[in-house]
C-alpha positions as CSV (number, residue, x, y, z in Angstrom):
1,X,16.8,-60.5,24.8
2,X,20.4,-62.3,24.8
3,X,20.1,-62.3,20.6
4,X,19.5,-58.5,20.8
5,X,22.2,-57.3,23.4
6,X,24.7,-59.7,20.9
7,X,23.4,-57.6,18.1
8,X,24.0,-54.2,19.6
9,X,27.1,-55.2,20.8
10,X,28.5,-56.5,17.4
11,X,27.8,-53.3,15.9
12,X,30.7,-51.5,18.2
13,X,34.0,-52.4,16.5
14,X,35.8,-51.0,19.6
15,X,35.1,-54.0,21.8
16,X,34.4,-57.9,21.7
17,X,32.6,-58.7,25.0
18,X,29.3,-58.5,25.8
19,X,28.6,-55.3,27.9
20,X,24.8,-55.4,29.8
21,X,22.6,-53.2,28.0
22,X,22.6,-50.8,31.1
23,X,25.8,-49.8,30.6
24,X,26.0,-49.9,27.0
25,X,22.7,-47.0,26.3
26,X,22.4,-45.9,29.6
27,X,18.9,-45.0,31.8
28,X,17.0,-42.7,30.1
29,X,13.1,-43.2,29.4
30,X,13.8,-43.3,25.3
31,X,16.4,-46.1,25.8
32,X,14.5,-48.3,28.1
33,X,11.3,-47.5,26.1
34,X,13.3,-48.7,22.9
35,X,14.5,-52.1,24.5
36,X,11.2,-52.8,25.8
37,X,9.6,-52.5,23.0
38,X,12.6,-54.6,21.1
39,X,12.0,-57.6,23.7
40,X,8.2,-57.6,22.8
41,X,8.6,-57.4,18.9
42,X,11.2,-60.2,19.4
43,X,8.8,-62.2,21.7
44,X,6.3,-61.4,19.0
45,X,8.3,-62.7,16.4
46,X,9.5,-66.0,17.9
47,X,5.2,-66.7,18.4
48,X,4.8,-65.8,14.8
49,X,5.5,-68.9,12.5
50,X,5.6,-66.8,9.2
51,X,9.0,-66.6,8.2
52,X,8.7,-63.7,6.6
53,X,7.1,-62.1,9.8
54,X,10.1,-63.1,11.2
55,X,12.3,-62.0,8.9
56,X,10.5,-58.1,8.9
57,X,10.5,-58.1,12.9
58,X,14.3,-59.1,13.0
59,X,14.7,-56.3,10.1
60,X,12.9,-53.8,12.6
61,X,15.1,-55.0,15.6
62,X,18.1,-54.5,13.6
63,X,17.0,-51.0,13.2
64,X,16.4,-50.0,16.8
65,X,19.6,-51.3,17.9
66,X,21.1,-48.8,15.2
67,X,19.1,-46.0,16.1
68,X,19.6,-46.5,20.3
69,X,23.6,-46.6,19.4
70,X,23.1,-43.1,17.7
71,X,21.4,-41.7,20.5
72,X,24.1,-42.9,23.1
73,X,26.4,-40.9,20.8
74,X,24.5,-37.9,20.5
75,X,23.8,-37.8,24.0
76,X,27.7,-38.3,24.8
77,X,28.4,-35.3,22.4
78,X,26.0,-32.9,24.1
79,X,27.3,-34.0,27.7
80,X,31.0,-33.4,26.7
81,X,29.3,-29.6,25.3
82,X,27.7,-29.0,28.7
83,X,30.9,-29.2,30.2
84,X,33.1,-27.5,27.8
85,X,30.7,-24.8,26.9
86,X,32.6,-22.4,29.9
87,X,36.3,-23.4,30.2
88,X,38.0,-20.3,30.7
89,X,37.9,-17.3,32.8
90,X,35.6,-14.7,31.6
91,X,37.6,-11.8,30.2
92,X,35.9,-8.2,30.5
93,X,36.0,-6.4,27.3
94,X,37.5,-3.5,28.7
95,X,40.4,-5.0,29.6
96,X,40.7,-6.6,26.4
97,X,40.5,-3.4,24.8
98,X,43.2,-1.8,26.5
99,X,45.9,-4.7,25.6
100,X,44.2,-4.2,21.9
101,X,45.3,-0.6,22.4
102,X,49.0,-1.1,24.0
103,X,49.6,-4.2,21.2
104,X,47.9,-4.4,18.5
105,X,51.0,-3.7,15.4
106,X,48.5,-1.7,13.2
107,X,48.1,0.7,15.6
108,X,51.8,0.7,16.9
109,X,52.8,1.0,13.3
110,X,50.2,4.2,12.8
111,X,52.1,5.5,16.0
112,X,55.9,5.2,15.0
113,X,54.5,7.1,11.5
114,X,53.1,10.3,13.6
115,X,56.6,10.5,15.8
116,X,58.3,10.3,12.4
117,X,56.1,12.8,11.0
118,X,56.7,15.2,13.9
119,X,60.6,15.7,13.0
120,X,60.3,16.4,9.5
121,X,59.5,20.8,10.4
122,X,62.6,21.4,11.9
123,X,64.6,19.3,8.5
124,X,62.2,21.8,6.5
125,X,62.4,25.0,7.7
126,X,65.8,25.0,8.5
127,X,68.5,26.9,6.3
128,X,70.7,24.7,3.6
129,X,73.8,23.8,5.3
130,X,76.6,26.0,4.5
131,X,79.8,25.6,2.2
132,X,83.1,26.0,3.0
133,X,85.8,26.3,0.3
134,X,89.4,26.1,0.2
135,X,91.1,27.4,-2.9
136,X,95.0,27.5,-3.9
137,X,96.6,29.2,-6.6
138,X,100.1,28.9,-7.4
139,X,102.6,30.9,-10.6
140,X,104.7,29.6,-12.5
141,X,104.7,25.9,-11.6
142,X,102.2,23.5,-10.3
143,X,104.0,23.1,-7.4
144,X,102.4,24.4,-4.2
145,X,102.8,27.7,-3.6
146,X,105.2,28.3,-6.6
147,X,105.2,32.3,-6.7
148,X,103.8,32.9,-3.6
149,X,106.7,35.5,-2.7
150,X,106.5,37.0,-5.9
151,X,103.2,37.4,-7.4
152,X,100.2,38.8,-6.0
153,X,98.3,36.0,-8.5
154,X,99.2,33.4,-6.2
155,X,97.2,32.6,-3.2
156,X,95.6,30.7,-0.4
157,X,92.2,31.2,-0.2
158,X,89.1,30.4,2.3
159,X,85.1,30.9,2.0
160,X,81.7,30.2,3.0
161,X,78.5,30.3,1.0
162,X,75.3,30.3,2.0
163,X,71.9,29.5,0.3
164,X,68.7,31.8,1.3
165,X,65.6,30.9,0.0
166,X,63.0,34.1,-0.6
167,X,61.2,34.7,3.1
168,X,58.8,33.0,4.1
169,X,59.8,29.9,2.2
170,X,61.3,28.2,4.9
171,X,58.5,28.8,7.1
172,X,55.6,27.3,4.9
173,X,57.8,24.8,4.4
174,X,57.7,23.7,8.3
175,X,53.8,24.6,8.7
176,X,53.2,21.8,5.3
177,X,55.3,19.5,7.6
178,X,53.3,20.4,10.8
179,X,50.0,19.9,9.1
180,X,51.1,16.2,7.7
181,X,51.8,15.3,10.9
182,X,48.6,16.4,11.8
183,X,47.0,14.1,9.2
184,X,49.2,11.4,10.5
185,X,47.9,12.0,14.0
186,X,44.5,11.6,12.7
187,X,45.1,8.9,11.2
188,X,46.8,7.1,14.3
189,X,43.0,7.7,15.9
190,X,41.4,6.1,12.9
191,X,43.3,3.4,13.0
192,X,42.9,3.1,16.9
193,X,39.2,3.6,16.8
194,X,38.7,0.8,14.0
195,X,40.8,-1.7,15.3
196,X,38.7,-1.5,18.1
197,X,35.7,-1.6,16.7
198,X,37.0,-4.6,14.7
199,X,37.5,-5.9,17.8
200,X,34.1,-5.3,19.5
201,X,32.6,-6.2,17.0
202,X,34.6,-10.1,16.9
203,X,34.0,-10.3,20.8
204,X,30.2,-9.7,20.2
205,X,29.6,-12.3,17.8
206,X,31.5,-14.8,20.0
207,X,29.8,-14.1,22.3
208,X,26.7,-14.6,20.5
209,X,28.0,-18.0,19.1
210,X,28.9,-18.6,23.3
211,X,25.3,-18.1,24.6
212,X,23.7,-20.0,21.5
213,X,25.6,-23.1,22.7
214,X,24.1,-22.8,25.5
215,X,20.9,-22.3,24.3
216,X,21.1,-25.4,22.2
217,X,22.0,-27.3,25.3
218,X,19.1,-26.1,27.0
219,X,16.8,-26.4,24.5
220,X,17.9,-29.5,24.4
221,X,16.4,-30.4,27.2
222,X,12.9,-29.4,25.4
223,X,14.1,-31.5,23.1
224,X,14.7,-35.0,25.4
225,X,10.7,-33.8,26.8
226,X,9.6,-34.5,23.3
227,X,11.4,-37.4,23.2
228,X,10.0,-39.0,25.8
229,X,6.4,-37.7,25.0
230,X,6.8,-39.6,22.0
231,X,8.5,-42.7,23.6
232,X,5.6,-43.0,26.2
233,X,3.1,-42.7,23.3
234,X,4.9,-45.5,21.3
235,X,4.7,-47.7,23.7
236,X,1.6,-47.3,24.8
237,X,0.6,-47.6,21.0
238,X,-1.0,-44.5,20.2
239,X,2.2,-43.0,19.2
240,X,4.1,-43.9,15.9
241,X,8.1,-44.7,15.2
242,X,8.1,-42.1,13.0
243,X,7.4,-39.4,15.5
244,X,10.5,-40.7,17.9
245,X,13.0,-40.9,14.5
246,X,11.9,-37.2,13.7
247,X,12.6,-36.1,17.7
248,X,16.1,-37.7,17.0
249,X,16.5,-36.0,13.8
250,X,16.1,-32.8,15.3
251,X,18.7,-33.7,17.9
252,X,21.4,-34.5,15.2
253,X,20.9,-31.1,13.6
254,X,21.1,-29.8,16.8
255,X,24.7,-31.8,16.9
256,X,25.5,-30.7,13.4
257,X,24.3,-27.0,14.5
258,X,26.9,-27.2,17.8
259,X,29.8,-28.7,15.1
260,X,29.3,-25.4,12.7
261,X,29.3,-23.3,15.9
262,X,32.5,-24.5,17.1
263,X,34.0,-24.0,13.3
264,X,32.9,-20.2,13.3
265,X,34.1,-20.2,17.1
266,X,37.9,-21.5,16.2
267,X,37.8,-18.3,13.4
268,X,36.6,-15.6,15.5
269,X,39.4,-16.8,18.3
270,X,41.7,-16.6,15.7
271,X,40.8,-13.5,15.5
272,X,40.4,-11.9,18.3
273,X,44.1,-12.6,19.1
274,X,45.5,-11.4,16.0
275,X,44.0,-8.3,17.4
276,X,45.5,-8.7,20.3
277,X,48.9,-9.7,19.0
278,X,48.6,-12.9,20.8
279,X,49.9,-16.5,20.1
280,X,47.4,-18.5,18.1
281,X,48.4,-21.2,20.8
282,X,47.7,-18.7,23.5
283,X,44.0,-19.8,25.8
284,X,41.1,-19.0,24.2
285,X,39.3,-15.8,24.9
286,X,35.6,-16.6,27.2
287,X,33.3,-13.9,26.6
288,X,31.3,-12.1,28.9
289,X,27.4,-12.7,27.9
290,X,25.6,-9.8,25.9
291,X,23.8,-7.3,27.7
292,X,22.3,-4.6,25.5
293,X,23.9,-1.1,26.0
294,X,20.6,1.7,26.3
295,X,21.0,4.3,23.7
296,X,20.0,7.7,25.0
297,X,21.4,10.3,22.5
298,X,19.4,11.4,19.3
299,X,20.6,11.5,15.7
300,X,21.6,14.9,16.2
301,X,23.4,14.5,18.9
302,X,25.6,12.1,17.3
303,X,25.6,14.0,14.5
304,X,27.3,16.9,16.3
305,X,29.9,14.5,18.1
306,X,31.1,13.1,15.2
307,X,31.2,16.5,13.4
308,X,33.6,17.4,16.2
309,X,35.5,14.3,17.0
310,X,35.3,12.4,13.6
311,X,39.6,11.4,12.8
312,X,38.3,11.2,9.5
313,X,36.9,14.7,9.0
314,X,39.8,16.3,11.2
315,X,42.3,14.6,8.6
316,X,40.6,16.0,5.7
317,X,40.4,19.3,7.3
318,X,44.0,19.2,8.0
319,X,44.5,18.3,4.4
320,X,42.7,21.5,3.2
321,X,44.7,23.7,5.3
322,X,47.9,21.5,4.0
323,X,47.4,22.0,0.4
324,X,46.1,25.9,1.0
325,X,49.6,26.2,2.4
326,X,51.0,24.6,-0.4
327,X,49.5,27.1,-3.1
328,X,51.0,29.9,-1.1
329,X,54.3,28.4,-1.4
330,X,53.7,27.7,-4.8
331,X,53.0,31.4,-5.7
332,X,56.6,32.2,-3.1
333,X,58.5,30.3,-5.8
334,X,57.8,33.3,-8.5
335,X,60.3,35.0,-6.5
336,X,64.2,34.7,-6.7
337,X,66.2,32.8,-4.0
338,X,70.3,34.0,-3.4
339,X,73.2,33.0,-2.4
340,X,76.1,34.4,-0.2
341,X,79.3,34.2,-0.6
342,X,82.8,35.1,1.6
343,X,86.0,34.3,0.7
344,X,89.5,35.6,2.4
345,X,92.8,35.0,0.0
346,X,96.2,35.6,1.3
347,X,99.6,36.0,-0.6
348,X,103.1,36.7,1.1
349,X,102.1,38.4,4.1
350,X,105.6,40.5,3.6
351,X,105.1,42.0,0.5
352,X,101.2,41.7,0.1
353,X,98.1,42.6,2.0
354,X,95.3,40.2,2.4
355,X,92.1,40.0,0.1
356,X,88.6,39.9,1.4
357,X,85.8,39.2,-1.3
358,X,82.1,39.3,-0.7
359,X,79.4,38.0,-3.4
360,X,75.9,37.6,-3.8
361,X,74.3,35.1,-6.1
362,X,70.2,35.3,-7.4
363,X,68.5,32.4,-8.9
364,X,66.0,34.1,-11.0
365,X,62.9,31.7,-12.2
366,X,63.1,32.6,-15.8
367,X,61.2,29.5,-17.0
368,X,57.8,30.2,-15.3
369,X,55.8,29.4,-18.2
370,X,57.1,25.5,-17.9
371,X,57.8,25.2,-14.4
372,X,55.7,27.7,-11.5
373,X,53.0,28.6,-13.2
374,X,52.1,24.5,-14.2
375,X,53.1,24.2,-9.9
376,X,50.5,26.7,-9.0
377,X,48.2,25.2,-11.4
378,X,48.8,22.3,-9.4
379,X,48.3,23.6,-6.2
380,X,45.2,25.2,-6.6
381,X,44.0,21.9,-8.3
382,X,45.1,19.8,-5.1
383,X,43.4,22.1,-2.9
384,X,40.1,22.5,-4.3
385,X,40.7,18.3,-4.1
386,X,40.9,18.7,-1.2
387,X,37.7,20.7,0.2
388,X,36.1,17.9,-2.3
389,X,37.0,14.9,-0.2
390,X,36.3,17.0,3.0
391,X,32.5,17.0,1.5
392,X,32.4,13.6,0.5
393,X,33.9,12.0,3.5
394,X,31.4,14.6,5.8
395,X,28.2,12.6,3.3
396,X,29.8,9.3,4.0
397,X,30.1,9.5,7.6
398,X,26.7,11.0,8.5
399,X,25.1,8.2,6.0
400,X,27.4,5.5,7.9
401,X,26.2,6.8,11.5
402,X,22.4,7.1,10.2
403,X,22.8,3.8,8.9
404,X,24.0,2.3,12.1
405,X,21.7,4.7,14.2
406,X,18.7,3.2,12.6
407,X,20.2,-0.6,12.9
408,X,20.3,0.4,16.7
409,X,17.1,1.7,16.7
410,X,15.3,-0.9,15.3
411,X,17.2,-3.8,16.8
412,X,16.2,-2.4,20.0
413,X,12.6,-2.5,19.5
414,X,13.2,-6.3,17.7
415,X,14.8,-6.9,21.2
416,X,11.6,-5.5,22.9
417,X,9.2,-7.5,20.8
418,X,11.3,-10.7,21.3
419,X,11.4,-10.4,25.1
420,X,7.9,-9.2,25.8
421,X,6.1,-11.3,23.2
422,X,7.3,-13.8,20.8
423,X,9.7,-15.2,23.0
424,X,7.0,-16.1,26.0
425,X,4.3,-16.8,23.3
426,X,6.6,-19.3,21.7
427,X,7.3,-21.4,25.0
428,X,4.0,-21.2,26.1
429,X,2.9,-23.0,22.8
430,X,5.4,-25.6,23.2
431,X,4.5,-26.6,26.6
432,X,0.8,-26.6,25.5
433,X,1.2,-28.7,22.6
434,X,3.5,-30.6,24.9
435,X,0.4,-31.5,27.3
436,X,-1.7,-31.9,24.2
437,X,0.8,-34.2,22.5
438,X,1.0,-36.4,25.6
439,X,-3.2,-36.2,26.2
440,X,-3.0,-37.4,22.8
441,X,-4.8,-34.4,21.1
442,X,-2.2,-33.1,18.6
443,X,-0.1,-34.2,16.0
444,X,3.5,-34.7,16.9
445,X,4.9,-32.3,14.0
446,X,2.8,-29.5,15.7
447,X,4.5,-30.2,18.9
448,X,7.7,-30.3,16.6
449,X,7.1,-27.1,15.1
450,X,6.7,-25.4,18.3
451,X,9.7,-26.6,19.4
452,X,12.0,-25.3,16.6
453,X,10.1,-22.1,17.2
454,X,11.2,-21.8,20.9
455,X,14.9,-22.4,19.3
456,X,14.5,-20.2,16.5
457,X,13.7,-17.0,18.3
458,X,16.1,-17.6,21.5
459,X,18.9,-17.8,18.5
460,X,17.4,-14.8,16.2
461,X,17.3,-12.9,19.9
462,X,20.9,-13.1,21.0
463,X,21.9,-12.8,16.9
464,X,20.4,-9.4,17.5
465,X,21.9,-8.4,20.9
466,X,25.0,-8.7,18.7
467,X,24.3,-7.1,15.6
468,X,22.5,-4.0,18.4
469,X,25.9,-4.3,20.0
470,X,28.3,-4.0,16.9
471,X,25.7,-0.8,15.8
472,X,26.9,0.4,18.6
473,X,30.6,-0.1,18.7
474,X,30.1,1.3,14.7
475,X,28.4,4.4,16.8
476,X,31.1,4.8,18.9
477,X,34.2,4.6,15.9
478,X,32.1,7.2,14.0
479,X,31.7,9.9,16.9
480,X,34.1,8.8,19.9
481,X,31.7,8.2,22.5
482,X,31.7,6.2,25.2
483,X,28.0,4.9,24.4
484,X,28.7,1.9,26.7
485,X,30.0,3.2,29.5
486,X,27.4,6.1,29.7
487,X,25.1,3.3,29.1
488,X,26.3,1.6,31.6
489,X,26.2,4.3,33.9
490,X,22.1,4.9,33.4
């Protein structure tokens, strides 16, 4: 027994004294099962006068030692999990939402571009600014008013000119302004109702990756019941070593498993406050677990809200109505635009009166061959552009909401089929092919099998709360409903 605790004990490089084997492995069934069944191979050995007997039994010890080190790890890994699977304060996603909404930089940014769009009417539709001249004419000499007194040629003048466009030019200018900040309205809702979908969506799969930790810690605990089913069989000797290195085989994919979950963890955080326009050093985010949000409208229903309600759709509806707007202005600029002009010129008030002068200018479109008919070409083109992506983005949104109205749909009855059947039927075959395996009438890899079965379907069932969950957040981007909330409310 004192050559074997030696031999564990030089395999830790952390420490030179011996440490009793108590402290070193701990008190569960598997480790004391292990070392009892060392200190009889060993007292087995030391009978034995073979030397190579001896030399395969000291081989075997050698390899116990290893594995009972391993499982001292493993079990110190899932103990720090069990405490650090919950650190934080849970966070309700509501709230979360609502700082997403008030700081998240893309929608900010979609905000400052509607309030810029907003001030370009007025610019528009507003009259050129006016002229004002100041002219001087002297006789004689350059010199400033050289034959003022005697010549009526020489004079000081002042004007103003104005530039009028043809009516109604002005004013379709301003409603082309209104309607693009219309569009950018829109588009400040598209932008609000992805980000937070993008958002949802994040917080549902870490949430998902939250309760599978869990799971893997409780099913864990199926796990250690296998391991000591298998122990007790070993050393009773109707068991095999093989079955208790496969039990902790499974357990170090089930570390491995917890390692990869904390990687995709670390992303989606990263994430989620990126969204949030928090600091990456900022506490982590602790979801609230998934609950599955009952979906009550129809197809058509849906259908008919997002028909309504769609930022998408009302953006390309606005465009039409922009670029039909724009052809009529197109056609306004076969018409002529003017100009007005006034301009007072004064001599020597004592021998001359005053001159008043009032012009009109046109600015006739004599190249309309080259330069409004090609514009109305345009126009028209734009427009009928238009009422094309107005069709195609009405197709792509009612094949994206039936898309995610059938991933609902079917998710939901996955969810049903999991909790009223596979899920039970699965843990009732694990603990009867526990009781078998123990009773000693079934073959460990059956029990085995069972047991990755229970943790299969408790992962694949939560993987689908999510993936129901973001269908739904998808649902409510497309027609901007509160599905969860009148979920919620049933």
């Amino acid at each position: 027994m004192h050559r074997l605790v030696s031999f564990c004990v030089s395999t830790v490089p952390l420490t030179r004294r011996r440490i009793p084997v108590e402290t070193l492995l701990g008190h569960s069934p598997m480790v004391r099962g292990f070392v009892t069944h060392a200190q009889e191979i060993e007292m087995f050995s030391i009978a034995r006068k073979n030397p190579a007997a001896r030399f395969s039994c000291a081989a075997l010890i050698r390899s116990l030692c290893v594995i009972l080190l391993f499982a001292v790890l493993v079990g110190n890994v899932f103990a720090q999990e069990s405490i650090s699977s919950h650190p934080g304060t849970v966070t309700p996603l509501s709230d979360l939402l609502e700082e997403a909404e008030k700081n998240n930089p893309q929608i900010e940014a979609a905000r400052q571009g509607w309030q810029a769009a907003k001030q370009v009417p007025s610019q528009v539709s507003t009259l050129p600014d006016p002229q004002f001249n100041l002219q001087h004419v002297s006789v004689g000499s350059p010199r400033p008013f050289a034959g003022y007194t005697n010549s009526d040629f020489a004079y000081l003048g002042l004007g103003i000119s104005q530039d009028i466009p043809y009516p109604g030019k002005l004013r379709l200018k301003g409603e082309i302004a209104k309607r693009d900040a219309d569009v950018s309205q829109q588009q400040v809702e598209s932008v609000r109702r992805a980000v937070l979908a993008e958002f949802k969506g994040t917080y549902f799969r870490l949430a998902y990756l939250s309760k599978t930790l869990t799971i893997l810690e409780q099913d864990g605990e199926l796990l250690k019941q296998v391991e000591q089913a298998a122990d007790a069989r070993y050393r009773s000797g109707m068991g095999t070593q093989q079955d208790i290195l496969q039990a902790q085989l499974q357990k170090t994919k089930l570390l491995r498993e917890i390692a990869m979950h904390h990687l995709q963890v670390g992303k989606l955080e990263a994430q989620l406050k990126q969204l949030l326009n928090r600091s990456q050093g900022s506490p982590d985010i602790e979801p609230a677990d998934l609950n599955d949000t009952p979906l009550a409208q129809t197809y058509d229903d849906l259908l008919a809200a997002a028909q309504g309600r769609n930022p998408e759709l009302a953006g390309a509806q606005k465009m039409i109505e922009r670029r039909s707007l724009q052809v009529d202005l197109a056609r306004k600029d076969f018409y002529p635009d003017f100009n007005v002009q006034y301009m007072w010129q004064r001599t020597d008030p004592t021998q001359f009166r005053a001159y008043y002068m009032l012009s009109l200018g046109v600015r006739v479109p004599i190249y309309r061959g080259r330069k409004q008919r090609p514009e109305l070409a345009q126009a028209e083109a734009e427009h009928l552009r238009a009422r094309s992506e107005l069709q195609a983005q009405s197709q792509q949104v009612a094949s994206e909401l039936r898309s995610q109205y059938v991933i609902a749909q079917q998710t939901s009855e996955l969810l049903k089929i999991h909790r009223e059947g596979l899920s039970p039927q699965a843990r009732s075959e694990f603990q009867a092919g526990l009781a078998a395996y123990q009773s000693n009438k079934q073959e460990f890899q059956a029990l085995l099998t069972a047991f990755l079965d229970v943790l299969h379907l408790d992962e694949d069932y939560w993987q689908n709360v999510a993936e129901y969950e973001t269908a739904i957040a998808r649902l409510e981007q497309l027609t901007g409903l509160s599905l969860r909330e009148e979920g919620a409310k049933r």
